[in-house]
PQR file with spaces between the fields and no chain letter, atoms N, CA, C, O and H, PARSE charges and radii, in Angstrom:
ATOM       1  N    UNK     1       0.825   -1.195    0.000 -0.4000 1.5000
ATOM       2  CA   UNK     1       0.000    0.000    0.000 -0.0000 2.0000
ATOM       3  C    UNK     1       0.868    1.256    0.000  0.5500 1.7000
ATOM       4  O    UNK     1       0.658    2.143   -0.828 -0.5500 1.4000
ATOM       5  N    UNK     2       1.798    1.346    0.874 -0.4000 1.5000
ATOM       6  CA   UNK     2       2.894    2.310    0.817 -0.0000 2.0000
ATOM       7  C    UNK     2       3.657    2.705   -0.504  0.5500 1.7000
ATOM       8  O    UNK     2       3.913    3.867   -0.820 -0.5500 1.4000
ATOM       9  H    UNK     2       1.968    0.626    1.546  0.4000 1.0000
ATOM      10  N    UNK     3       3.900    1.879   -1.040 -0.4000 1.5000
ATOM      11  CA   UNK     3       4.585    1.542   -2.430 -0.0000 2.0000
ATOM      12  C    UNK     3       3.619    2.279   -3.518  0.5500 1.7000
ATOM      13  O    UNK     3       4.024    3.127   -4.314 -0.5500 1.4000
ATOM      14  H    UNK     3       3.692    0.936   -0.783  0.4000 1.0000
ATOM      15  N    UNK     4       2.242    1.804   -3.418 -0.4000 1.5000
ATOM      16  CA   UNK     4       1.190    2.386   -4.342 -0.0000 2.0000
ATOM      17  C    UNK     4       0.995    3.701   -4.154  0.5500 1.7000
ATOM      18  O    UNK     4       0.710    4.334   -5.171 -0.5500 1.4000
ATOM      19  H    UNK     4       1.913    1.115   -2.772  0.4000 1.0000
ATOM      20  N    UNK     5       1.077    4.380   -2.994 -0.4000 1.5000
ATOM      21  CA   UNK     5       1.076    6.025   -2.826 -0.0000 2.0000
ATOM      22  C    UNK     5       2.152    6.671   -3.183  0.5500 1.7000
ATOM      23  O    UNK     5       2.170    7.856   -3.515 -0.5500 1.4000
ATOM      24  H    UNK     5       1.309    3.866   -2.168  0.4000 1.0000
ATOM      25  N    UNK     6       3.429    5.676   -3.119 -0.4000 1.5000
ATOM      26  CA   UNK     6       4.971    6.678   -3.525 -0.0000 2.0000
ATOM      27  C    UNK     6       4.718    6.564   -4.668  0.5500 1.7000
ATOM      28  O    UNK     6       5.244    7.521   -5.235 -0.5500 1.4000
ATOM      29  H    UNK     6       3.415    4.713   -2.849  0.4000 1.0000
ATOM      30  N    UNK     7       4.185    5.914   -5.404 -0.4000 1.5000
ATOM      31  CA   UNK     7       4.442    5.302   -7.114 -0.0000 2.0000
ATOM      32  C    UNK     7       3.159    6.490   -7.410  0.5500 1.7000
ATOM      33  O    UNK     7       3.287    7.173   -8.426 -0.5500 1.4000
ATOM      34  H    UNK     7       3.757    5.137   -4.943  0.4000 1.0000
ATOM      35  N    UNK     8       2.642    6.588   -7.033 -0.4000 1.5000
ATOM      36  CA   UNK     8       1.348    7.581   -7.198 -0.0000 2.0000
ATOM      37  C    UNK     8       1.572    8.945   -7.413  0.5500 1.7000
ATOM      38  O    UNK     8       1.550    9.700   -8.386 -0.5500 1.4000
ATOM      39  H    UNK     8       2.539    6.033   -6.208  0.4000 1.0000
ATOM      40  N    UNK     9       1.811    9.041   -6.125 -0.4000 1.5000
ATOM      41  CA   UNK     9       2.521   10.802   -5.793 -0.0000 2.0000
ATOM      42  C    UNK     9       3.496   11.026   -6.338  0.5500 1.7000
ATOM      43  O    UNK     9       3.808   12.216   -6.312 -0.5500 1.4000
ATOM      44  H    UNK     9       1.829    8.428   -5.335  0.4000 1.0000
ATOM      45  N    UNK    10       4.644    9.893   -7.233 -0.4000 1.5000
ATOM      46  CA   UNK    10       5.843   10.717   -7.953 -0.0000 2.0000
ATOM      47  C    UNK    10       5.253   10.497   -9.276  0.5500 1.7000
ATOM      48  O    UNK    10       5.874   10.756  -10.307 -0.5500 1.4000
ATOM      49  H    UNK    10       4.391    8.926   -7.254  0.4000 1.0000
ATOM      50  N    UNK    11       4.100   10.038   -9.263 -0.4000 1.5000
ATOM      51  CA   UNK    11       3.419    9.965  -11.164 -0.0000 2.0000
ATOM      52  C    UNK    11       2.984   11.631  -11.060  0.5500 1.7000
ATOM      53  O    UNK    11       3.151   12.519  -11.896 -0.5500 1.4000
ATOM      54  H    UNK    11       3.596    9.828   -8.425  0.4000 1.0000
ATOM      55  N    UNK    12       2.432   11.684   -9.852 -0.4000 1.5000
ATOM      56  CA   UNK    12       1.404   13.310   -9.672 -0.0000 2.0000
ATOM      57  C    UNK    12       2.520   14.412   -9.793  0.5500 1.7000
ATOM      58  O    UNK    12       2.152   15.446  -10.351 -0.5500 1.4000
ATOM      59  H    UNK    12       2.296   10.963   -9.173  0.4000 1.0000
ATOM      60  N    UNK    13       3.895   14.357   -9.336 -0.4000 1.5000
ATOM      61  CA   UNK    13       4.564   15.156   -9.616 -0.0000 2.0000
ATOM      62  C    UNK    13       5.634   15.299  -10.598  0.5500 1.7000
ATOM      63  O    UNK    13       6.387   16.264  -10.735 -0.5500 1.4000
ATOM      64  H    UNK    13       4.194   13.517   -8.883  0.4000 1.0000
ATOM      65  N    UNK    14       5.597   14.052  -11.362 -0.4000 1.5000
ATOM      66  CA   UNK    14       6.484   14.369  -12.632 -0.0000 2.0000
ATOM      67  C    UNK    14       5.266   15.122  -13.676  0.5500 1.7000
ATOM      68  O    UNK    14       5.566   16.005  -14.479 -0.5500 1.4000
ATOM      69  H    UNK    14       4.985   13.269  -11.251  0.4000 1.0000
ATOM      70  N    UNK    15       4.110   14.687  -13.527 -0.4000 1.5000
ATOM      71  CA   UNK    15       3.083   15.199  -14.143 -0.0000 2.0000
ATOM      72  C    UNK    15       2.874   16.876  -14.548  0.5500 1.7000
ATOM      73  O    UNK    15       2.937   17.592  -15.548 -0.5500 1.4000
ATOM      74  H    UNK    15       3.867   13.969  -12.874  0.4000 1.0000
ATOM      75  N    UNK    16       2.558   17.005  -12.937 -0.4000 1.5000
ATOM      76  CA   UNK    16       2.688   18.751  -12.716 -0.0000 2.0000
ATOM      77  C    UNK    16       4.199   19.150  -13.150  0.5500 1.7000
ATOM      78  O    UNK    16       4.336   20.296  -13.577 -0.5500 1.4000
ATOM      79  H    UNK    16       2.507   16.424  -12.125  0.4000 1.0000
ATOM      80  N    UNK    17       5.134   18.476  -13.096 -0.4000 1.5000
ATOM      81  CA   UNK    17       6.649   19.449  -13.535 -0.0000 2.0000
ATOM      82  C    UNK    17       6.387   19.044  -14.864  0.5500 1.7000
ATOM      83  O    UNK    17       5.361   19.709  -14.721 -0.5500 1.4000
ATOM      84  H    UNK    17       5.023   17.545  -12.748  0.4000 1.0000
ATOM      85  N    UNK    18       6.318   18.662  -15.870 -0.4000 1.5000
ATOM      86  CA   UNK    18       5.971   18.320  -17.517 -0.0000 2.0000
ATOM      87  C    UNK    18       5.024   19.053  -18.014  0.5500 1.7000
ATOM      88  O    UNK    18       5.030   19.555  -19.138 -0.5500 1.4000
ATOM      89  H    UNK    18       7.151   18.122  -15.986  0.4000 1.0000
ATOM      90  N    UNK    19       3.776   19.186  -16.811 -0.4000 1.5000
ATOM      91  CA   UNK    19       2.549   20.112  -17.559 -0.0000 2.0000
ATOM      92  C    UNK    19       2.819   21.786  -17.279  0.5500 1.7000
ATOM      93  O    UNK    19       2.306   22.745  -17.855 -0.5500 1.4000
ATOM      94  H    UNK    19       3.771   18.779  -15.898  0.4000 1.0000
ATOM      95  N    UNK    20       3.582   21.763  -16.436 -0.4000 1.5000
ATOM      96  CA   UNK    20       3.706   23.231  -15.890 -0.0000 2.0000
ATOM      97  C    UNK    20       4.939   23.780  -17.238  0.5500 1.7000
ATOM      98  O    UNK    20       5.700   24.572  -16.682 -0.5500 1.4000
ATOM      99  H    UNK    20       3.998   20.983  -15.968  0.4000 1.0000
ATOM     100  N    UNK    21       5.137   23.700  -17.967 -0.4000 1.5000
ATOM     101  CA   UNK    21       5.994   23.922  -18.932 -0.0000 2.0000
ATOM     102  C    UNK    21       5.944   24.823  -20.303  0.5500 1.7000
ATOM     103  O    UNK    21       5.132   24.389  -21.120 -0.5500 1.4000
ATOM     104  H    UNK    21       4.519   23.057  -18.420  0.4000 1.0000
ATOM     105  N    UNK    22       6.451   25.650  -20.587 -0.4000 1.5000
ATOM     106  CA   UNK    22       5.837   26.640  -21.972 -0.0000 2.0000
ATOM     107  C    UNK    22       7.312   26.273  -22.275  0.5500 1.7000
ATOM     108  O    UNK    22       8.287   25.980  -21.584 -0.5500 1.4000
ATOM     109  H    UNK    22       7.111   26.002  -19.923  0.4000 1.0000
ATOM     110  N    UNK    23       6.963   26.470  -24.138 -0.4000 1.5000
ATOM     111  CA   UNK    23       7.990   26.368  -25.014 -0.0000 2.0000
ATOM     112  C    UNK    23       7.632   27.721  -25.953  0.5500 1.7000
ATOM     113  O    UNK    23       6.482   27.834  -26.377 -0.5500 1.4000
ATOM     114  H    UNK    23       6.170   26.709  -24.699  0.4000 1.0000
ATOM     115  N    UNK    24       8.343   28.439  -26.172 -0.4000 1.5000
ATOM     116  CA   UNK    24       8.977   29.780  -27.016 -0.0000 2.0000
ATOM     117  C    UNK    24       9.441   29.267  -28.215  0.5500 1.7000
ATOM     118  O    UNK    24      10.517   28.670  -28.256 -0.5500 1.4000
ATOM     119  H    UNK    24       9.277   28.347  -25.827  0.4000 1.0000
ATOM     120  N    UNK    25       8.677   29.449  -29.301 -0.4000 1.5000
ATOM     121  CA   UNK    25       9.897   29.337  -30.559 -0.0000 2.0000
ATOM     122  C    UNK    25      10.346   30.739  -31.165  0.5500 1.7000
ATOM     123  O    UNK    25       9.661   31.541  -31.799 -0.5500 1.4000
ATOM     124  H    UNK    25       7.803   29.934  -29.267  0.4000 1.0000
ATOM     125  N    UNK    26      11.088   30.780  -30.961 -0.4000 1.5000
ATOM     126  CA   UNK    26      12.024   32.320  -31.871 -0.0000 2.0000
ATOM     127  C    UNK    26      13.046   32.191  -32.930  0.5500 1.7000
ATOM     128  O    UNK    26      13.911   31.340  -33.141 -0.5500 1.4000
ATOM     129  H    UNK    26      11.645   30.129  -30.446  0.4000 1.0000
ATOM     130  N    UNK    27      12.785   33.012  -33.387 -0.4000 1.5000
ATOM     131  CA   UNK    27      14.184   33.289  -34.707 -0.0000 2.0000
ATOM     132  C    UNK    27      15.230   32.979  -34.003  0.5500 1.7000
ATOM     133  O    UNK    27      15.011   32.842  -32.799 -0.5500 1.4000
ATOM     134  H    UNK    27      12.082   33.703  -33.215  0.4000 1.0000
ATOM     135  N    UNK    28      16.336   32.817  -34.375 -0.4000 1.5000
ATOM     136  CA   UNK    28      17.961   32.249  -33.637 -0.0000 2.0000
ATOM     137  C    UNK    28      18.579   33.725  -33.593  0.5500 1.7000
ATOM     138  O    UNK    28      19.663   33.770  -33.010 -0.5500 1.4000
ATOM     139  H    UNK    28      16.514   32.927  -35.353  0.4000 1.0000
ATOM     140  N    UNK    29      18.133   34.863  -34.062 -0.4000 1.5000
ATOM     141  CA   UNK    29      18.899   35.785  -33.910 -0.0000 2.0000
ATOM     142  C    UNK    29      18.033   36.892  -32.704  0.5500 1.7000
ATOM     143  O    UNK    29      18.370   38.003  -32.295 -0.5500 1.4000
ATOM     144  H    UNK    29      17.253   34.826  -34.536  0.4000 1.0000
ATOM     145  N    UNK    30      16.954   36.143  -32.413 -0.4000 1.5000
ATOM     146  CA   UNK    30      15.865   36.841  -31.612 -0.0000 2.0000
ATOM     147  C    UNK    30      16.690   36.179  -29.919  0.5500 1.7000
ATOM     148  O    UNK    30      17.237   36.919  -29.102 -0.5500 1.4000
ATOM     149  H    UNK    30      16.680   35.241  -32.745  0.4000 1.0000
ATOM     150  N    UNK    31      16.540   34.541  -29.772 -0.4000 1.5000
ATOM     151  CA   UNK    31      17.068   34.077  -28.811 -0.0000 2.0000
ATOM     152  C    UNK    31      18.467   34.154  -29.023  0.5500 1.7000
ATOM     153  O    UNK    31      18.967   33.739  -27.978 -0.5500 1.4000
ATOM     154  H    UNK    31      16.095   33.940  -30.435  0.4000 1.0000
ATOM     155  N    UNK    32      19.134   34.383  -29.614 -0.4000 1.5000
ATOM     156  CA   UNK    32      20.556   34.887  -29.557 -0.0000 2.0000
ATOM     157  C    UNK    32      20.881   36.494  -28.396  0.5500 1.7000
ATOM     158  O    UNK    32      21.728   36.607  -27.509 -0.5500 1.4000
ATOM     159  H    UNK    32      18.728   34.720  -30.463  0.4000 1.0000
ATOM     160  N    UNK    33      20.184   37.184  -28.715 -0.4000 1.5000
ATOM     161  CA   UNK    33      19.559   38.708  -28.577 -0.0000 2.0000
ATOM     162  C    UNK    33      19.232   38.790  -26.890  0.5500 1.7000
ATOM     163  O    UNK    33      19.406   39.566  -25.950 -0.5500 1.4000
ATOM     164  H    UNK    33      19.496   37.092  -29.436  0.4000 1.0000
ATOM     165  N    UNK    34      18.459   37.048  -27.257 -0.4000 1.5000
ATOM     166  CA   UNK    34      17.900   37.196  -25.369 -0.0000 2.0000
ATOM     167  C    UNK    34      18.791   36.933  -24.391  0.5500 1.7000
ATOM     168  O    UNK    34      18.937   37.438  -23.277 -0.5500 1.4000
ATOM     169  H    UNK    34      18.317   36.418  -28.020  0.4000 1.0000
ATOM     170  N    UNK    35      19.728   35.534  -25.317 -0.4000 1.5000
ATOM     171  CA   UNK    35      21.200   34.865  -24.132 -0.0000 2.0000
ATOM     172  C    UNK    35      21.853   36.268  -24.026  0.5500 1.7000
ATOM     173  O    UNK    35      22.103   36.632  -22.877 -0.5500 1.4000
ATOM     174  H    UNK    35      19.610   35.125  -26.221  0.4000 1.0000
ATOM     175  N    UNK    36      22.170   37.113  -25.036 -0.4000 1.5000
ATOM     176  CA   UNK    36      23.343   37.776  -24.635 -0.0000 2.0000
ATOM     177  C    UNK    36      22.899   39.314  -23.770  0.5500 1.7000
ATOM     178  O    UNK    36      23.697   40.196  -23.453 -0.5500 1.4000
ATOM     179  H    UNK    36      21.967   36.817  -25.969  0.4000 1.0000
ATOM     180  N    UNK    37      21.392   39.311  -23.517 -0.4000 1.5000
ATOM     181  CA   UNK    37      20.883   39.851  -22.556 -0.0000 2.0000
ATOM     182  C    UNK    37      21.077   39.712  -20.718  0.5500 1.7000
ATOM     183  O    UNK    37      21.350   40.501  -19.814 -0.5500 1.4000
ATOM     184  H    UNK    37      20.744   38.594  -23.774  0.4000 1.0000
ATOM     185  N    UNK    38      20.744   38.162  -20.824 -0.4000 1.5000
ATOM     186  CA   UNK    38      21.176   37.183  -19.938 -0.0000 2.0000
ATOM     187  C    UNK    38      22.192   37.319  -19.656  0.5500 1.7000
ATOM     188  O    UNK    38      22.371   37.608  -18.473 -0.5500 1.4000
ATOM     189  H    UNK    38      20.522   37.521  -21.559  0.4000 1.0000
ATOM     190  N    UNK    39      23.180   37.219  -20.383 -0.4000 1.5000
ATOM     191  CA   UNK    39      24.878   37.362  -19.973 -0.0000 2.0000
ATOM     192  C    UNK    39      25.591   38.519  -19.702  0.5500 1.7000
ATOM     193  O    UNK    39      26.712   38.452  -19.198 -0.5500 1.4000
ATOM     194  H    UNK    39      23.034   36.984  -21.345  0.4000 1.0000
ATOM     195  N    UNK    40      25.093   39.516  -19.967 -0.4000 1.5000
ATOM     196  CA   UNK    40      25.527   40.946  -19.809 -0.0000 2.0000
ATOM     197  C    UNK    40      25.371   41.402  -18.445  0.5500 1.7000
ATOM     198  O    UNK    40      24.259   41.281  -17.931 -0.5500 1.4000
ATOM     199  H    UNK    40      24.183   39.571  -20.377  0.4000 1.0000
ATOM     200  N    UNK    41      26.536   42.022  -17.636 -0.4000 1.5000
ATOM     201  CA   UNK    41      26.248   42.680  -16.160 -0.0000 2.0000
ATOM     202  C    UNK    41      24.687   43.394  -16.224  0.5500 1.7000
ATOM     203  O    UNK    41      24.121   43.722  -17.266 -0.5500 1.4000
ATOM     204  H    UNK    41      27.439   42.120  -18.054  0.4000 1.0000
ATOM     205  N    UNK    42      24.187   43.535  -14.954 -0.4000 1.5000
ATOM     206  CA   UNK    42      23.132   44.436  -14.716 -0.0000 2.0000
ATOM     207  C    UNK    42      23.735   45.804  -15.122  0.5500 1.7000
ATOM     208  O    UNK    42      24.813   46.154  -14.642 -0.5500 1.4000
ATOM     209  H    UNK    42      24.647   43.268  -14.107  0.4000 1.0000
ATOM     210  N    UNK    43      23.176   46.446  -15.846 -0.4000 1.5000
ATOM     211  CA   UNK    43      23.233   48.252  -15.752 -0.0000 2.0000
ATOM     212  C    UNK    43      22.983   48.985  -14.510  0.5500 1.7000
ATOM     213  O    UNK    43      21.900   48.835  -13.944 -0.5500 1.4000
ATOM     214  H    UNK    43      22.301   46.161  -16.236  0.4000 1.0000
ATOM     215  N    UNK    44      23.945   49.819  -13.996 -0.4000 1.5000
ATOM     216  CA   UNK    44      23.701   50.046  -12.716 -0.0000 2.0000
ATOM     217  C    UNK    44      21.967   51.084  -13.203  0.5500 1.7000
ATOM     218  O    UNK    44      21.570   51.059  -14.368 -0.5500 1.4000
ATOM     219  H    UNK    44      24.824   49.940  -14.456  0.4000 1.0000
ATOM     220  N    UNK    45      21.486   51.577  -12.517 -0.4000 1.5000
ATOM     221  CA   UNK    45      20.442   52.472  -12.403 -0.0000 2.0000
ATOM     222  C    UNK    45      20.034   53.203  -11.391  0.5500 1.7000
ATOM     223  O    UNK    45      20.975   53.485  -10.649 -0.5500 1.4000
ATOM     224  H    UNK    45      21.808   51.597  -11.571  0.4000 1.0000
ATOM     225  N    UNK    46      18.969   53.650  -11.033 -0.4000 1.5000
ATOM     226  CA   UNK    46      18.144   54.323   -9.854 -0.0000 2.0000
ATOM     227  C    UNK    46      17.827   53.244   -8.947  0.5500 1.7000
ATOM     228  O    UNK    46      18.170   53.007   -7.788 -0.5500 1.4000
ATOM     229  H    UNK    46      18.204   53.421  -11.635  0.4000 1.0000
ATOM     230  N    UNK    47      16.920   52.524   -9.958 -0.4000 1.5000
ATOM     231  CA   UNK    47      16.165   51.272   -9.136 -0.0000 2.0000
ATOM     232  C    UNK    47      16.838   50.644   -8.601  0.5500 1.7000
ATOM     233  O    UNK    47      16.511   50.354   -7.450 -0.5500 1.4000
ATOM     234  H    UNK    47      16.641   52.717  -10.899  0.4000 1.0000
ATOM     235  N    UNK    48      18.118   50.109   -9.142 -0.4000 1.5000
ATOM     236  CA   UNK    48      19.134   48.982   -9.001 -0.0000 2.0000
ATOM     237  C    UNK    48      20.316   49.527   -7.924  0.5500 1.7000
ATOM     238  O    UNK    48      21.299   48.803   -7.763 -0.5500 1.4000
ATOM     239  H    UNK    48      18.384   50.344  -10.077  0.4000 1.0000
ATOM     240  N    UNK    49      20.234   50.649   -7.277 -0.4000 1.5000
ATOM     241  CA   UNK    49      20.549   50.811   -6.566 -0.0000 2.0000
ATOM     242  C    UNK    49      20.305   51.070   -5.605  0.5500 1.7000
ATOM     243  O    UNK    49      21.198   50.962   -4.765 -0.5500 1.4000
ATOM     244  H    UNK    49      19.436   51.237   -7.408  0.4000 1.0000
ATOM     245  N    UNK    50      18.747   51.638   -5.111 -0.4000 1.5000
ATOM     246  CA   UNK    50      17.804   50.989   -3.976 -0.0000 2.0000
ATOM     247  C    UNK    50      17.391   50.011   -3.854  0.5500 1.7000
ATOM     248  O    UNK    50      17.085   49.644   -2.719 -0.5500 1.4000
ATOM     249  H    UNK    50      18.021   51.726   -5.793  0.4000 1.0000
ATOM     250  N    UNK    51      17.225   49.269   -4.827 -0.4000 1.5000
ATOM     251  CA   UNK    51      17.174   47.895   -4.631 -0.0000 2.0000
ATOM     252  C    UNK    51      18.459   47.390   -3.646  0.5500 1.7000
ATOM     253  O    UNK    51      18.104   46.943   -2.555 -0.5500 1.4000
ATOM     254  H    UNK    51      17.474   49.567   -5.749  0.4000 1.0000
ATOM     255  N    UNK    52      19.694   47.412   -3.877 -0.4000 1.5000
ATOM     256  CA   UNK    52      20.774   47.161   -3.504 -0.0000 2.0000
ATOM     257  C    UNK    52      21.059   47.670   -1.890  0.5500 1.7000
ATOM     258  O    UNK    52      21.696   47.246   -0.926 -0.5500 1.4000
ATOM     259  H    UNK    52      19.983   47.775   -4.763  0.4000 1.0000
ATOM     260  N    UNK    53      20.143   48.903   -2.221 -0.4000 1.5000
ATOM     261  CA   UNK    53      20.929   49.614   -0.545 -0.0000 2.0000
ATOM     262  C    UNK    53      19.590   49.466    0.625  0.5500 1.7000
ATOM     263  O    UNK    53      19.760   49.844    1.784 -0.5500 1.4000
ATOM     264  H    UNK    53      19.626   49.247   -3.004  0.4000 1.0000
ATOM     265  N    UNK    54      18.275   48.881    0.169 -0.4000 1.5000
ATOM     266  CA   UNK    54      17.717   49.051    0.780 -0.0000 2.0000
ATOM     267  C    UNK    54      17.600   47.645    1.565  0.5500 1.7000
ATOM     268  O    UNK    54      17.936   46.552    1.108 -0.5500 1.4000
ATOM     269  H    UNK    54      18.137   48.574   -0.773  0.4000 1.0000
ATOM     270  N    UNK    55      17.052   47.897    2.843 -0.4000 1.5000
ATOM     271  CA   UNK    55      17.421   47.201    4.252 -0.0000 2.0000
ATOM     272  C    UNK    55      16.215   46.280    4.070  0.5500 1.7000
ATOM     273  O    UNK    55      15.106   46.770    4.284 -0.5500 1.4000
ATOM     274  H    UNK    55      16.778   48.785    3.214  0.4000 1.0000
ATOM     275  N    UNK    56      16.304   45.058    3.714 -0.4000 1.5000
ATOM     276  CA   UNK    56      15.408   44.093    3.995 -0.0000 2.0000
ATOM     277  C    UNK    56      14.214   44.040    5.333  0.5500 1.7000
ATOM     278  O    UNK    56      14.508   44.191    6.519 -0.5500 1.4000
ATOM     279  H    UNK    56      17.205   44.660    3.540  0.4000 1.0000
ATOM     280  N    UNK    57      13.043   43.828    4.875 -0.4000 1.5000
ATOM     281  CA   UNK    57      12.420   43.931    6.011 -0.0000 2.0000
ATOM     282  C    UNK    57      12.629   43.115    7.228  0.5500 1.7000
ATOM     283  O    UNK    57      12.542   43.572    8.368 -0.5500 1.4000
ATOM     284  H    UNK    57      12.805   43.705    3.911  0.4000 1.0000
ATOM     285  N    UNK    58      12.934   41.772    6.909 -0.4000 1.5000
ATOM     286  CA   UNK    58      13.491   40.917    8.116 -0.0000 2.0000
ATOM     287  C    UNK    58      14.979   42.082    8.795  0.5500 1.7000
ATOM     288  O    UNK    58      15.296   42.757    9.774 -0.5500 1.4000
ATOM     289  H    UNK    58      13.005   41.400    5.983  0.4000 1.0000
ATOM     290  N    UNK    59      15.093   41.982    8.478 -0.4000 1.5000
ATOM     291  CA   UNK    59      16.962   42.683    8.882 -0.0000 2.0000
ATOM     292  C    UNK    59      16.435   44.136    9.720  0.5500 1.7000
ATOM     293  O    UNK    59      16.769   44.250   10.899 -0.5500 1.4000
ATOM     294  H    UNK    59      14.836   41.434    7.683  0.4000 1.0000
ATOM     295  N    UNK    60      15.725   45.070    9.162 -0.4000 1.5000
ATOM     296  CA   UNK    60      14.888   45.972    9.937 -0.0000 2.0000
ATOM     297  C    UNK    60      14.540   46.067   11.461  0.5500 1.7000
ATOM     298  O    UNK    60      13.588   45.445   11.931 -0.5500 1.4000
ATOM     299  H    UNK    60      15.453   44.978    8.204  0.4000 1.0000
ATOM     300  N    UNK    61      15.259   46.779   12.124 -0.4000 1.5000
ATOM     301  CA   UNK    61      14.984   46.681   13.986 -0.0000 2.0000
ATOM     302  C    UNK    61      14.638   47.969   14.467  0.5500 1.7000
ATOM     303  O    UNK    61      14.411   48.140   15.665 -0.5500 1.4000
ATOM     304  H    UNK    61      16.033   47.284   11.742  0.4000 1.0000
């Protein structure tokens, strides 16, 4: 019986990780465009630097 619920519950969750899934098709020079987006440092900015300096709410006393 034990066996039938593990065999169960890892069918239920390879399921949900396979169905939960989107596929993108793009031009190769479109996803080329996106990796080397991906790979490029952050640009410093406004945001990106309150983001950076600002004090987490846990951490906050």
């Amino acid at each position: 019986m034990c066996k039938d619920f593990m065999l169960e519950a890892s069918r239920r969750a390879v399921e949900d990780a396979l169905f939960d899934r989107v596929v993108f098709t793009v031009e190769p020079d479109v996803y080329a465009a996106f990796l080397a987006r991906l790979d490029a440092p952050p640009q410093p900015n406004q945001r990106l630097r309150r983001t950076m300096t600002t004090r987490s709410p846990w951490d906050a006393t």
